[in-house]
N, C-alpha and C positions, 0 to 999 in steps of 0.2 A: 775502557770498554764497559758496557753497560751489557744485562742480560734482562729481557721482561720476559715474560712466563704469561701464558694467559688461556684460565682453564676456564673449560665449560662444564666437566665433568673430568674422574680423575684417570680416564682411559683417553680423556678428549683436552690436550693440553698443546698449545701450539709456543712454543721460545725462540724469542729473535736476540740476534746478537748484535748489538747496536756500537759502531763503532767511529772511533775520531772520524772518518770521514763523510759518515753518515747524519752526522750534527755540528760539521762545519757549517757556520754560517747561521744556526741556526741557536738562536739566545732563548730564553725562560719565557720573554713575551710572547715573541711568535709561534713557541711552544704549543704558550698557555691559548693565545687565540684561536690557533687552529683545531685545538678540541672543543673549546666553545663555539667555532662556525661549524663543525661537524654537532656536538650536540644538537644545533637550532635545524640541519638541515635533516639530520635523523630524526626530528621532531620526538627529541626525550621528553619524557614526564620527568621532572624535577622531582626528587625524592623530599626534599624540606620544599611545601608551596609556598610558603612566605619568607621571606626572606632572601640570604644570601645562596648564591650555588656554591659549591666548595668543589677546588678542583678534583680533589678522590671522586666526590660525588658522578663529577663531568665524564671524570675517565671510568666508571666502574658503566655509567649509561651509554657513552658510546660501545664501551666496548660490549657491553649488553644487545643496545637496540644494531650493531653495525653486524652482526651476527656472527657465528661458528664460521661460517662458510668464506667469511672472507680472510679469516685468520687460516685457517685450513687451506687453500691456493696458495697462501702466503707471497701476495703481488704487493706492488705498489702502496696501494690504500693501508695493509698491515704493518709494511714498515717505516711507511710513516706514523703509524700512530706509534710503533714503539719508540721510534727515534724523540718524537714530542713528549712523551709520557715521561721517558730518561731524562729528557732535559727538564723536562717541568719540576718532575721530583727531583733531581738529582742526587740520585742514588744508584749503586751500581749493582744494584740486584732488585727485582720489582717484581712481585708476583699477584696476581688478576684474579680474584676468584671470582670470577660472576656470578654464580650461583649462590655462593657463599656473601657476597655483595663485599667483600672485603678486597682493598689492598695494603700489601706488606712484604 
């Protein structure tokens, strides 16, 4: 089981609990790509303009430009992005600080 954490503020904190059956089927690549087609459809500003994107980078802007509001419903669209995020890092605790632009 994986846990992601994803604040906005430290009153404003939404955790999804991502589990073997929520990332069956679902490997490091299509992880990785599906936050890259959400970056490009969020139309993120790339924090390094030249160069490479770095995945933290991908997931700290989605989770940015995709906003409070849809981690807050906690539908669909949020847990998928935790169930990708778990697999991309693969780590079993991930925590979001948007604000803070950090993840860890």
């Amino acid at each position: 089981m994986y846990t992601v954490t994803v604040a906005f503020r430290a009153d404003r904190e939404f955790e999804f609990h991502v589990h073997a059956d929520d990332v069956a089927g679902l490997d490091q690549s299509s992880a990785r790509e599906w936050l890259h087609e959400e970056f490009d459809e969020l139309e993120c500003t790339p924090t390094n303009p030249v160069g490479k994107v770095l995945v933290l980078d991908v997931i700290l802007n989605v989770a940015k430009y995709g906003g409070e509001q849809r981690f807050a419903q906690g539908g669909e669209w949020a847990r998928r992005f935790a169930s990708c995020v778990a697999v991309a890092l693969d780590r079993p605790v991930v925590r979001i600080d948007v604000p803070g632009f950090v993840v860890g």
